[in-house]
Every structure is written in C-alpha cells, then in structure tokens.
C-alpha positions as CSV (number, residue, x, y, z in Angstrom):
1,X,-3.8,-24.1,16.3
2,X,-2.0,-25.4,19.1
3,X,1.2,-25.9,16.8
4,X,1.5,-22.5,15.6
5,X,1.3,-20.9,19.3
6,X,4.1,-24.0,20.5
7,X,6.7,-23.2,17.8
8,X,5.8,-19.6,16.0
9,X,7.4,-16.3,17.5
10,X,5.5,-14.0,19.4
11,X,5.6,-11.2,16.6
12,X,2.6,-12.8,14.7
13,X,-0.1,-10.6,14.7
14,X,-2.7,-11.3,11.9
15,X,-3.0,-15.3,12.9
16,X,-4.2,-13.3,16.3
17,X,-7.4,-11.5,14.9
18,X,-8.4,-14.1,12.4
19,X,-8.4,-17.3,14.4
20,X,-9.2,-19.9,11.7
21,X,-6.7,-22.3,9.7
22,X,-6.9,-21.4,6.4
23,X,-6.5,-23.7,3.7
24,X,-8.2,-22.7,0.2
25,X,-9.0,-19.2,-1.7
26,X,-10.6,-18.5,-4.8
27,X,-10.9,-15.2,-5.8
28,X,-12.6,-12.7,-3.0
29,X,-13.2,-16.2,-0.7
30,X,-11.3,-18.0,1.5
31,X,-11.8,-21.4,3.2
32,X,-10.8,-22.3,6.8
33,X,-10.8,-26.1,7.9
34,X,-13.1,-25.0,10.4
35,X,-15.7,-25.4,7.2
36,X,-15.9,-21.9,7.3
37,X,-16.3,-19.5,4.2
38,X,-14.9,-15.8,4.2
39,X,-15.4,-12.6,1.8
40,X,-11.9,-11.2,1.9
41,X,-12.0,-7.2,2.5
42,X,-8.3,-7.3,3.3
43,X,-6.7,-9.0,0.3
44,X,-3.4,-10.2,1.6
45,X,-2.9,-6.5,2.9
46,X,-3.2,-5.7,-0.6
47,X,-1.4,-7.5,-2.1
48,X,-4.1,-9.5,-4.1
49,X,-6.1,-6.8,-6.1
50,X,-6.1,-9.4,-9.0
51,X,-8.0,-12.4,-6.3
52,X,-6.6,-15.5,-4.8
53,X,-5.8,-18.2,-7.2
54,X,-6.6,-16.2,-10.2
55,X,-6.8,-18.5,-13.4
56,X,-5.1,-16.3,-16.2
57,X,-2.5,-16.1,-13.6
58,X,-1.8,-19.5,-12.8
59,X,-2.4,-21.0,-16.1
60,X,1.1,-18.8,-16.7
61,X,3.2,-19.8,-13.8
62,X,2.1,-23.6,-13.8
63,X,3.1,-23.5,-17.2
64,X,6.6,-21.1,-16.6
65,X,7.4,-24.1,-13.9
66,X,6.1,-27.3,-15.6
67,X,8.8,-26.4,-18.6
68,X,11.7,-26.3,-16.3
69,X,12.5,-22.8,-16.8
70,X,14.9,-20.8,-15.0
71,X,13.6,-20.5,-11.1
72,X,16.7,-18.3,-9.8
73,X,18.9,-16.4,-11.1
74,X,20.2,-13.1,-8.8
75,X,20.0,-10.4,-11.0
76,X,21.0,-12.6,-14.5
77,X,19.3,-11.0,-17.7
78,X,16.3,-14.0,-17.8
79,X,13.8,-14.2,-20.0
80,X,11.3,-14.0,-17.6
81,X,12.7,-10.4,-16.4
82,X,13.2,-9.6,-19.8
83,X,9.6,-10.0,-20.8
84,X,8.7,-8.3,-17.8
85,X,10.6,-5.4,-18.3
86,X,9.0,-4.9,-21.5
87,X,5.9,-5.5,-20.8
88,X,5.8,-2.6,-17.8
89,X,7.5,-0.4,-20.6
90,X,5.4,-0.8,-23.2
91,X,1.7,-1.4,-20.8
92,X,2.3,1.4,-18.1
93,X,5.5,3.2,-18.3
94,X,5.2,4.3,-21.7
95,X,0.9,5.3,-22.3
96,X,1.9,7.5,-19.3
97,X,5.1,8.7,-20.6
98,X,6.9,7.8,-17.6
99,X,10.5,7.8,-17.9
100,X,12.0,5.4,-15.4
101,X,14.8,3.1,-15.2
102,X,13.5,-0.1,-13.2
103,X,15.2,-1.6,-10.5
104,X,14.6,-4.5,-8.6
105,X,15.5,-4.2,-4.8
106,X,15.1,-7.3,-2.5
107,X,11.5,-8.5,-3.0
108,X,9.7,-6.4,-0.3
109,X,7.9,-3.2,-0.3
110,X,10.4,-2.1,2.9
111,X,13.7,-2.9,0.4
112,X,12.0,-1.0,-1.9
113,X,12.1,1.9,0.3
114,X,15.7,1.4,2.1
115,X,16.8,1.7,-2.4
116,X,15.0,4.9,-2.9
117,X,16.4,6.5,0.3
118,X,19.9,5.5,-0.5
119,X,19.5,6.9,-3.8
120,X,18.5,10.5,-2.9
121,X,21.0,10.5,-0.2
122,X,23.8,9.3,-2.3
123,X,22.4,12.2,-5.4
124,X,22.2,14.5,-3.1
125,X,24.9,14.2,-0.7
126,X,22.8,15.2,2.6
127,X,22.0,12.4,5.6
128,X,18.2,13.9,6.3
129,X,14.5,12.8,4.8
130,X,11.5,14.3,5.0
131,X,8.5,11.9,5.8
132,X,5.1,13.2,6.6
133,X,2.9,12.3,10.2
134,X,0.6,9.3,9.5
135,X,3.3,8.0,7.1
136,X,4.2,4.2,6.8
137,X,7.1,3.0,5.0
138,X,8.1,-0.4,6.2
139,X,9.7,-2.3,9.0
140,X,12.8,-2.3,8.4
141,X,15.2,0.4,9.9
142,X,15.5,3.4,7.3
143,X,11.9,2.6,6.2
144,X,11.0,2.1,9.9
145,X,12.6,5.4,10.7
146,X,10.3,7.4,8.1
147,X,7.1,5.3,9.6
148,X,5.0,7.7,12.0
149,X,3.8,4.9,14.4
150,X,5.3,4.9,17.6
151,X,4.5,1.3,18.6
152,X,6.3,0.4,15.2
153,X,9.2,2.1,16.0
154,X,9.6,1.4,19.5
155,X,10.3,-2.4,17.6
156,X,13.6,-1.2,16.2
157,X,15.3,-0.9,20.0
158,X,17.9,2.1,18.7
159,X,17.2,5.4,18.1
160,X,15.9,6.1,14.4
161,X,17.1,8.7,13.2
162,X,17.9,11.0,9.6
163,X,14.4,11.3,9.2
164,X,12.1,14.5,9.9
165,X,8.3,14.6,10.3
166,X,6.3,17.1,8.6
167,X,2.3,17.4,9.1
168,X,0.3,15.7,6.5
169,X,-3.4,17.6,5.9
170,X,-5.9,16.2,8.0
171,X,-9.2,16.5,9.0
172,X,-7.7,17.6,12.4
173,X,-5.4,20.5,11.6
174,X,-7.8,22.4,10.4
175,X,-6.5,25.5,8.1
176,X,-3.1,24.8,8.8
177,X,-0.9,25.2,5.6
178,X,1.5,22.4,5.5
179,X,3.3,23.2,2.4
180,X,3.8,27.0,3.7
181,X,5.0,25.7,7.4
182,X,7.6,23.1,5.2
183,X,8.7,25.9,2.7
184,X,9.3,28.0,5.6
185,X,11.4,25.1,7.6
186,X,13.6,25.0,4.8
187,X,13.7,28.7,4.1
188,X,14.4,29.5,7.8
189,X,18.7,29.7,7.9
190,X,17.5,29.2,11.9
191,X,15.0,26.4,11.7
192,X,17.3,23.8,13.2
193,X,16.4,21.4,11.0
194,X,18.9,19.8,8.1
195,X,17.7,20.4,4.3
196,X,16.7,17.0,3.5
197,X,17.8,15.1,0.2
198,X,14.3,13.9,-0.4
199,X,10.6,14.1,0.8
200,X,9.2,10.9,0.6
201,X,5.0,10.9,0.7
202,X,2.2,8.2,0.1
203,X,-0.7,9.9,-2.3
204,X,-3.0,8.2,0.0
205,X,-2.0,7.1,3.7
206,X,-3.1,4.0,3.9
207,X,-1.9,2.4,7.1
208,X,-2.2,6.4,8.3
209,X,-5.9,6.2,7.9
210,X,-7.3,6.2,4.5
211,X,-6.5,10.3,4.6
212,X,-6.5,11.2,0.5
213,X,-4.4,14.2,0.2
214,X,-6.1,17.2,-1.0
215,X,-7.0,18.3,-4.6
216,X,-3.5,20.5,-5.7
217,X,-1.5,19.5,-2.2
218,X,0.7,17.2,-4.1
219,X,1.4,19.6,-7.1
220,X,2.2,22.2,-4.6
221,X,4.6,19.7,-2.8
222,X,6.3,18.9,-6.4
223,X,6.8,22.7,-7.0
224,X,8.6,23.0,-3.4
225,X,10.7,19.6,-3.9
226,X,11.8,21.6,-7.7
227,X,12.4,25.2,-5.8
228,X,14.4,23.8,-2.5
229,X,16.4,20.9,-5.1
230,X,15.0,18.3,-3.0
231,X,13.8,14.6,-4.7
232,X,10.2,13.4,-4.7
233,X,9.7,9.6,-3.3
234,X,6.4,8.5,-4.4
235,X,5.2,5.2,-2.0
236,X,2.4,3.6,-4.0
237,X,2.7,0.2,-2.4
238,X,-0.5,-0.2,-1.0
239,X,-2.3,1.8,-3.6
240,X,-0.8,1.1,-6.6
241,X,-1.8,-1.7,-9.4
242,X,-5.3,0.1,-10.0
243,X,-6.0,0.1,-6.5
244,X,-7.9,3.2,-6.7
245,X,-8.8,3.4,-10.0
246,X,-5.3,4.5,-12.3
247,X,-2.6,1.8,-12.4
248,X,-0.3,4.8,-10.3
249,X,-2.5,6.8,-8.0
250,X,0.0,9.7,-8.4
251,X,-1.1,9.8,-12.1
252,X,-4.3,11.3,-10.6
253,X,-2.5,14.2,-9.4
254,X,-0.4,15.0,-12.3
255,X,2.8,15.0,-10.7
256,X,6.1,13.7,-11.8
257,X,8.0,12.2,-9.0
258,X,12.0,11.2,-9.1
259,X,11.4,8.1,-7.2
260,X,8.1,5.3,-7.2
261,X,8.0,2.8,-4.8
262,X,5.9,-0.1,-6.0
263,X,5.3,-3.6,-4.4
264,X,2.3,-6.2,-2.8
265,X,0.4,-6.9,-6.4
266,X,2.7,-5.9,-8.3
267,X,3.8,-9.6,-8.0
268,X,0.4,-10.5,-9.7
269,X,-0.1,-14.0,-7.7
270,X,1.2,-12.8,-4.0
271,X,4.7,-13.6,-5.2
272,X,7.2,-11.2,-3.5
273,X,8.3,-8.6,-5.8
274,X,9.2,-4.9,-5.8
275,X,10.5,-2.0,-7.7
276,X,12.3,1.2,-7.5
277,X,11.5,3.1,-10.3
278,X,14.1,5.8,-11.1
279,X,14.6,9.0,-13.5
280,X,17.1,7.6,-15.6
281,X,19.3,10.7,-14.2
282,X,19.4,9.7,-10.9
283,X,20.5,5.9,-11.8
284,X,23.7,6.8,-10.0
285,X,24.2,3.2,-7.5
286,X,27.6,1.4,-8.9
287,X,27.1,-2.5,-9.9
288,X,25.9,-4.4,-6.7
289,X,26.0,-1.1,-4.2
290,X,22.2,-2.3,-3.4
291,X,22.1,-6.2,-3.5
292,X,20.3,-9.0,-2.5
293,X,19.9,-13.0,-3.1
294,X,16.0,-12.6,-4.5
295,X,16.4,-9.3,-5.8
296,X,15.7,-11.1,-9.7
297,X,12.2,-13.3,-8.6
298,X,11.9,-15.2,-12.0
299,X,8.0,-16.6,-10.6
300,X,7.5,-13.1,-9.9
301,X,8.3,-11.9,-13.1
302,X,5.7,-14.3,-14.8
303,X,3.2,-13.5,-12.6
304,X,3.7,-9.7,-12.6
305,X,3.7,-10.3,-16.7
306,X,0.7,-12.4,-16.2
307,X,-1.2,-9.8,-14.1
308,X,-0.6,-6.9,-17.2
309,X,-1.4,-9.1,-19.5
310,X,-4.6,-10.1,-17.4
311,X,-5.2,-6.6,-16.9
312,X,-5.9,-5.8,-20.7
313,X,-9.0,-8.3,-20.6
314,X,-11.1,-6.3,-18.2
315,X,-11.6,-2.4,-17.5
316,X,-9.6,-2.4,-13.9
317,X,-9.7,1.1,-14.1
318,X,-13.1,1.9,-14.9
319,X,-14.5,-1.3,-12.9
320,X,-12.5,-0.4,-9.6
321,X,-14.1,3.4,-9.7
322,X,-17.6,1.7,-10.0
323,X,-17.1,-0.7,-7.4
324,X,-15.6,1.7,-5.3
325,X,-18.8,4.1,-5.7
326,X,-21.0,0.9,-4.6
327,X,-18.8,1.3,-1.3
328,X,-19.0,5.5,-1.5
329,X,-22.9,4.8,-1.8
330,X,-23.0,2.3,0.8
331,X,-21.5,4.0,3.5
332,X,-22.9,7.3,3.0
333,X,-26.3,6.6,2.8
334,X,-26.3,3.5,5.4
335,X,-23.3,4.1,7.9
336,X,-22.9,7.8,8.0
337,X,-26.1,8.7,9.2
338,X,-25.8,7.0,12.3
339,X,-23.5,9.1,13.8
340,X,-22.5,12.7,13.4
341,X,-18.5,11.7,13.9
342,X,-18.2,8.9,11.4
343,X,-16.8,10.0,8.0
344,X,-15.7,8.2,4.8
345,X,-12.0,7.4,4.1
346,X,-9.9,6.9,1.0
347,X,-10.7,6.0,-2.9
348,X,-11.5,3.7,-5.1
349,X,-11.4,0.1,-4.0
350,X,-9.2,1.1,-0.6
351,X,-12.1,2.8,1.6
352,X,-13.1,3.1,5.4
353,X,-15.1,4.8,7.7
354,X,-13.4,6.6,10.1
355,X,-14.9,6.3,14.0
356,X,-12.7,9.0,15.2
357,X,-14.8,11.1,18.2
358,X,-16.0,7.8,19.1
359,X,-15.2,7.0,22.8
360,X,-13.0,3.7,23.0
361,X,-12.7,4.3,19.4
362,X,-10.1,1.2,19.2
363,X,-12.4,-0.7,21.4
364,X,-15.3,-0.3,18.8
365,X,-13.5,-0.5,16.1
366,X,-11.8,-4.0,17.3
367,X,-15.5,-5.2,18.3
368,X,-16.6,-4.7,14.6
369,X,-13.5,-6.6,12.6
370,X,-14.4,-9.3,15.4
371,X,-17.4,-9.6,15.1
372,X,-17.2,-9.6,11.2
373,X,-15.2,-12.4,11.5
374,X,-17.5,-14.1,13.4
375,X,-20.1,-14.0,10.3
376,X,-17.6,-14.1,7.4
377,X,-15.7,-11.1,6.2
378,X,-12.1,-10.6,7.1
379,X,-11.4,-7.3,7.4
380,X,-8.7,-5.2,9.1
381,X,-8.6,-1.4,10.7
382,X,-6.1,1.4,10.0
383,X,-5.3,4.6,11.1
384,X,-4.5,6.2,14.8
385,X,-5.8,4.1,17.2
386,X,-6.7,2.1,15.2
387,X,-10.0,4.3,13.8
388,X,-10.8,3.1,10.5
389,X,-12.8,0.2,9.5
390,X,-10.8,-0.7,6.1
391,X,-12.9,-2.3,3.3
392,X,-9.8,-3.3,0.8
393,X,-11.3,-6.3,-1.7
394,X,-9.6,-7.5,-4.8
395,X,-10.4,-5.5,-7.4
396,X,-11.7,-8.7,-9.3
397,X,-14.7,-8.9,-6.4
398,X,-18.6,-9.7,-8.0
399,X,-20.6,-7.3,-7.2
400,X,-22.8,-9.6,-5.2
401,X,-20.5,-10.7,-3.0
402,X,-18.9,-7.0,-2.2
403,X,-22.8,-6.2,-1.6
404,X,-23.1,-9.1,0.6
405,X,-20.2,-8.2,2.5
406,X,-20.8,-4.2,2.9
407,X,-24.4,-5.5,4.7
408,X,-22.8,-7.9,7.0
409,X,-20.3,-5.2,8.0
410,X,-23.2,-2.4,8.0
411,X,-25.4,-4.1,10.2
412,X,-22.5,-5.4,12.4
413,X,-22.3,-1.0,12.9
414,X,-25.6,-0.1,13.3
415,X,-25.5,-2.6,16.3
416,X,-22.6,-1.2,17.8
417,X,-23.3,1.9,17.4
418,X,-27.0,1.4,19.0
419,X,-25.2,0.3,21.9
420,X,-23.4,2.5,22.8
C-alpha cells in the first residue's frame, strides 16, 4: 500500500474506500492479496455488466492479439471497427429501428459528452444547454459544467458556464410540474434565461441517486424538445448495455432522442470505448473538427463485438429483470420495513435503498459500504450526500452469490439501523 500513497496523486478516491490490493477477478469476484475474496456490487462503476474476465470475451481478444492484428490505427477503416460497426447495426440499432450514424469520440464516457454538446451547439447555433438537478455528465469541463454536484465542479477552478439547471422529478418536489415550469422558461420572452440548443437528460440518474424518471415524463420532455426546436441528449452510460433490462433504457420510454451517449460496457472487457450516436441529419462536424489519438480502440472494437455476440447466448434482458426483482424483493420485504424513511431506488440490475431522512445520512451510509467491505462485498453509494446504498452487479451474477451478497448487506442494515 505504502507505494501507491508515496508516488499516486492525491485525487484517488476509490483505492481510499476499498483498502485491499487487488490482484484477480472472475466474474462477480475479486481477489485481494490480502487472501481476501469479494462479491462485486459495483462492477468497475459499471463498466462490467458482462463480469470480470469473461471467457467468450477473452477467447476473442487473446485470439484478435495473438494473430498480430492491427492494435492502432486513429480513426483508419479496420476490420475490427468494421465488424463492429456492423454488428451494432445489425444486433441493436436495426431490431429497434434506430437510425444513427456512430461516431467514436475519445474513449471515455465524458468525450462522449463534450461530442454531443458540440454537435447541438454547432446545429443549432446557440451557446446554452439544458441539464437537469441530480445530473452527472463527466469530469471534464463542458460535461463537468452540465454535472449538478457542487464538490465536482468546484474541481474545475473556473467558472462553468453555458449550461442551465432545470429540476428533475423527485421524491422531494412534491407536485411540482417540471416540464410546465421548463415550457414556461422558454416560453417567457422575460425569463432571463437563453433558449438552449439541447436538453441533455439521463433516463435514470444514477450518480444523482438511482431517481427513475416517471412513467410519460420523458415523452412529455421529447414533445417540448420538438415544439421549442431544441435537441434531445440521451446519457445512457451507466445504464445502458442491458443494465436495466433493454439494451437502451430509453427504449423503455418510447422516445426517439437526437443524440445517445453510450460508454463503460459498451467496451465488453473494461476496454475504454465510447459512442456518440447521431440522427444521420445532424452529422454536421467537418473531417477531424472532434479528434483524438484513441478515438478508433481496435481491442475495444473486438471486445465490444465480443460482448454482442456473447449477448445472443443468454437472455440479458429477461435475466437482468429477474435478477433485479430478487433485489426488488429483497429490499422490500427485509430492508424497508425497518424504517419508515428508507425507500427503493432505480431498476433492473442498478438499485439502492435510499436513507434519506436518516440523521448523518452520509455517516450511515459510509458505515454500511465499510463495513461490507469488511465481510466481502464491494459496494459504493450515490446520490445527495451520499444517500443511496447502490447494489450495481454484473449482469452475468449467479443467483447464489447475488443472494449471498444482498444478506451480508441486509444484516450489515438491520445493525445500523438498530443502533441508531
């Protein structure tokens, strides 16, 4: 341990909750060289629904690199892109009768982001985005400015600007009518605030909470993006690749957004990748006007090919909504009853129980994910102060072991809870 607190930076932050080396992962477990075995309820911030080291995977890439194929190539026509490219079209693009034009940013879910934002800027000709309270976008500084969390932002050390919050529906606002108070902003020739080019939204904030938006909302915000000539951003990368049970959560909603944001699995194996998915309309950036050196990942294109391929041997979708239900019954039946404040966050395989009305919430909550740790399961916490205990396995997690982990965590609660 000593090295990494002699020579890493300060900004580490994980390595700081988990204290273990780790070494080896199969699946839903990881080693440490401590000896130590974990469950993994955080899955490499989702970026692993498909499991650590997963076989169909690997067999692929070992294979991709044992042949001497091409390892980089900037954005050269490949045949690993080009298989890729067909394989999206013809596995998920296509059954959903999704017309997009694919792009592929700089490898991260943030460059992702900074694309799609430059895009409805540069179609629309206006400066100004609308991003919703509770919203995370990335760290970098135009998805940093559309992030909601102050302690984020406060990071950048300039003012972020060209971004304007709207509420998201919560719990906490009651009533309110959110789309009403945003058609009225941009209705209102004295609201003071600029029409934006875009609205960018997650279906489902994840760092925000777990807080699903309600049945209809995201139609209704579709119909006001059409009426106002504003672009829909769609930011599935936590929740998309089957995360909560359809490859797209959007699809769910039937919506039909200009933009998709899409990253974290989408690399199959953890590899860095990302796409911008665009309405073939809107395909308006010149020849390099949105660069980068590892924009064209050929092991990520493998893997991402891999994971699609992988995905056709098992039910994802209908599997992740039973496993998530083992979680639904779980927490309802064991957790919920303990205290009148707790409720049950998010879908599918990305839930949480949210400890909001708690006092110390972020003290209880951090007790729990330590404590957790402490008897095997790595799990991480979301929301506003930190409120929501996040259960996010791979999607590829037995049964037994997503059991074993939702008692460990349970009775870690009840404890807590009786103490208080």
């Amino acid at each position: 341990m000593q090295v990494f607190e002699k020579h890493e930076s300060n900004v580490r932050s994980y390595c700081r909750s988990f204290k273990d080396v780790f070494s080896k992962a199969k699946n839903a477990t990881i080693h440490g060289e401590s000896g130590r075995e974990y469950i993994d309820f955080f899955a490499g911030a989702g970026a692993l629904n498909y499991g650590h080291c997963n076989d169909f995977i690997k067999e692929r890439v070992i294979d991709y690199i044992a042949n001497d194929n091409i390892m980089h190539a900037l954005d050269m026509h490949t045949v690993a892109k080009g298989e890729f490219l067909q394989k999206f079209q013809d596995s998920i693009l296509a059954p959903r009768n999704l017309d997009f034009k694919v792009m592929f940013p700089g490898p991260t879910g943030t460059n992702a982001v900074e694309a799609a934002l430059k895009i409805a800027r540069k179609v629309k000709k206006r400066s100004n985005i609308f991003a919703f309270m509770g919203a995370f976008h990335g760290m970098t500084l135009g998805g940093l400015a559309a992030t909601s969390n102050i302690s984020k932002r406060l990071g950048a050390g300039q003012p972020l600007t060209g971004v304007t919050f709207m509420p998201y529906p919560h719990d906490f606002m009651g009533s309110f009518d959110t789309i009403q108070y945003i058609d009225q902003v941009l209705t209102d020739d004295h609201s003071g605030i600029e029409k934006p080019a875009a609205i960018i939204v997650e279906t489902l904030q994840a760092e925000g909470g777990l807080i699903v938006s309600p049945a209809g909302w995201l139609k209704d915000l579709e119909a006001l993006c059409r009426k106002h000539d504003v672009m829909l951003i769609i930011d599935e990368i936590q929740v998309g690749c089957g995360r909560t049970g359809t490859f797209f959560c959007f699809e769910q909603y039937g919506i039909s957004p200009d933009i998709v944001v899409l990253s974290k699995s989408i690399g199959g194996y953890g590899f860095p990748m990302a796409l911008t998915l665009i309405k073939p309309e809107y395909d308006v950036f010149n020849p390099g006007e949105h660069n980068g050196t590892f924009r064209g990942n050929q092991v990520a294109f493998v893997g991402a090919k891999a994971a699609l391929d992988f995905r056709e041997t098992y039910d994802f979708d209908a599997e992740t909504v039973r496993k998530g239900k083992i979680i639904t019954a779980f927490v309802e039946k064991e957790i919920l009853p303990l205290n009148k404040n707790l409720r049950l966050r998010g879908i599918g395989l990305i839930q949480g129980i949210d400890f909001t009305g708690i006092a110390n919430v972020s003290d209880v909550t951090g007790s729990i994910t330590a404590a957790a740790f402490e008897q095997g399961v790595i799990i991480e916490r979301a929301g506003r102060e930190d409120c929501v205990v996040k259960f996010m396995p791979p999607l590829t997690i037995p049964d037994e072991q997503l059991i074993k982990g939702l008692n460990i965590v349970g009775n870690i609660i009840k404890e807590k809870l009786a103490s208080l």
